[in-house]
C-alpha positions in Angstrom: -84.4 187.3 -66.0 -80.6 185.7 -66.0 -79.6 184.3 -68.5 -79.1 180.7 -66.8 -83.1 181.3 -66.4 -83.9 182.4 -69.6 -81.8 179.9 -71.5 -83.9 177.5 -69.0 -86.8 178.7 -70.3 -86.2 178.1 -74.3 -84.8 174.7 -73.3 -88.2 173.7 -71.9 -89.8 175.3 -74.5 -87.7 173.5 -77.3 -88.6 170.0 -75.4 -92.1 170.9 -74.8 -92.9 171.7 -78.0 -91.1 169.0 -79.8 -92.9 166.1 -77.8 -96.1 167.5 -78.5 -95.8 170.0 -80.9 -98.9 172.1 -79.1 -98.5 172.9 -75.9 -96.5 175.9 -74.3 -95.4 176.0 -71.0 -96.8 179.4 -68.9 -93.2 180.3 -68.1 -92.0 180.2 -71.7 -93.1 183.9 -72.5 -94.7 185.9 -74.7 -92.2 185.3 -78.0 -92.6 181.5 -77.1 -96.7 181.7 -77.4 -96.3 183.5 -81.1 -93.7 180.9 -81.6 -96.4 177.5 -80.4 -99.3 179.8 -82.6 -100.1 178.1 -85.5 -98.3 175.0 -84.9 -100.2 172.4 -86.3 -97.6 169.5 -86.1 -99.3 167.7 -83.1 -103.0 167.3 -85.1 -104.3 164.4 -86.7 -105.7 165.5 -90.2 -108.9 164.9 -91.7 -110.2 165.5 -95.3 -113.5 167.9 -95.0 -114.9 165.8 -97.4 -114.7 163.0 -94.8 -116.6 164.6 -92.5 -120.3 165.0 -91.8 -122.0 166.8 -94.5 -123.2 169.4 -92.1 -119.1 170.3 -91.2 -119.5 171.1 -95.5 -122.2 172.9 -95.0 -120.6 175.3 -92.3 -117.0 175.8 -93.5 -119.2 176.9 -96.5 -120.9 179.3 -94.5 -117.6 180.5 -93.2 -115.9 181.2 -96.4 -119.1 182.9 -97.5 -119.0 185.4 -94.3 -122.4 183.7 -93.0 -125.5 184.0 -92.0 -125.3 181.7 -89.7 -128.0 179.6 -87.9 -127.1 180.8 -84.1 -125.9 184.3 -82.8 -122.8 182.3 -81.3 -121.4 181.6 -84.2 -118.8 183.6 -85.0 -117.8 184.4 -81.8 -114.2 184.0 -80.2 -113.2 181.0 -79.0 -111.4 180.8 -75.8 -109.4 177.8 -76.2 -110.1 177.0 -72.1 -108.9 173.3 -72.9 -105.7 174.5 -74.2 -105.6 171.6 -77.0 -105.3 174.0 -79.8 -101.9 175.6 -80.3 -102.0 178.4 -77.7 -102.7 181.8 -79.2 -103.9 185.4 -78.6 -107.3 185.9 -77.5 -109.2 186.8 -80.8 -107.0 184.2 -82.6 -109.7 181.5 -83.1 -113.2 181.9 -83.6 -116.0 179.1 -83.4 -119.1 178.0 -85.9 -122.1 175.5 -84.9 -122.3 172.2 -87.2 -125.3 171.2 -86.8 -126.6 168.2 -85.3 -129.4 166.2 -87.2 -132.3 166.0 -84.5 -130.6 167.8 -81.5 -132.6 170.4 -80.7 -129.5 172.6 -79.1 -126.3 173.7 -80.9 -124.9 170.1 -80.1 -121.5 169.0 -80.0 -120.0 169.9 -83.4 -117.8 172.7 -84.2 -115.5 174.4 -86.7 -113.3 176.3 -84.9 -111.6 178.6 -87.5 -107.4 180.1 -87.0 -106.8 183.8 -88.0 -103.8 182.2 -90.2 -106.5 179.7 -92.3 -106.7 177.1 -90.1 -109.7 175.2 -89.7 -110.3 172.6 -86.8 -113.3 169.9 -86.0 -114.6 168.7 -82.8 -117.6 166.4 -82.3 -117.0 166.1 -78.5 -117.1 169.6 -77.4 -113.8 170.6 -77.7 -113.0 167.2 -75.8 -110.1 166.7 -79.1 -110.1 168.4 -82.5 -108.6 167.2 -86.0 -107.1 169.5 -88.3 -109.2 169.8 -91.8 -108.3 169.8 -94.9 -110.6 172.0 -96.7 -109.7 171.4 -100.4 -110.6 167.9 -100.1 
């Protein structure tokens, strides 16, 4: 890479991520993905105790290494929609909150970062907050 291209490159990546504090562009480069991972600048926060009590219920269950109600809970989650902070695959994992009277897994989540960081969705990964645990 030269180094008009590579200076390019952190440039873009500067600007990118301070608009919206998430996103990193594919050219950017490894070093610029570790740099975006764990950024949670972008998020709007939310206390947990603000949430449903079932999201209680299931960061509980996280902290306590489980059971959990369904076998996908647990597993990785591929951040396909790219609104978290992009990350390594293995980085993010996903847990079920349940849905009162749904009778599938519904469209709650706690997705969970390998630095402590724990999001909610209740659209199906459609947008996520950024939870405050302790309160």
């Amino acid at each position: 890479m030269t180094n008009i291209t590579l200076r390019a490159v952190k440039i873009l990546f500067a600007v990118v991520i301070g608009l919206v504090g998430v996103s990193v562009p594919a050219s950017a480069g490894v070093a610029a993905i570790h740099a975006a991972c764990g950024n949670t600048s972008g998020f709007s926060r939310v206390n947990l105790s603000a949430l449903p009590a079932q999201a209680t219920d299931t960061v509980d269950l996280i902290e306590a290494g489980g059971p959990f109600p369904f076998p996908q809970d647990g597993q990785v989650f591929q951040n396909r929609e790219r609104i978290l902070p992009t990350c390594s695959t293995g980085y993010y994992h996903e847990y079920t909150v349940i849905t009162p009277g749904s009778s599938t897994r519904g469209a709650r989540r706690v997705i969970t970062g390998s630095r402590g960081e724990f999001f909610y969705t209740a659209d199906h990964y459609a947008s996520f907050r950024l939870v405050n645990v302790n309160a």
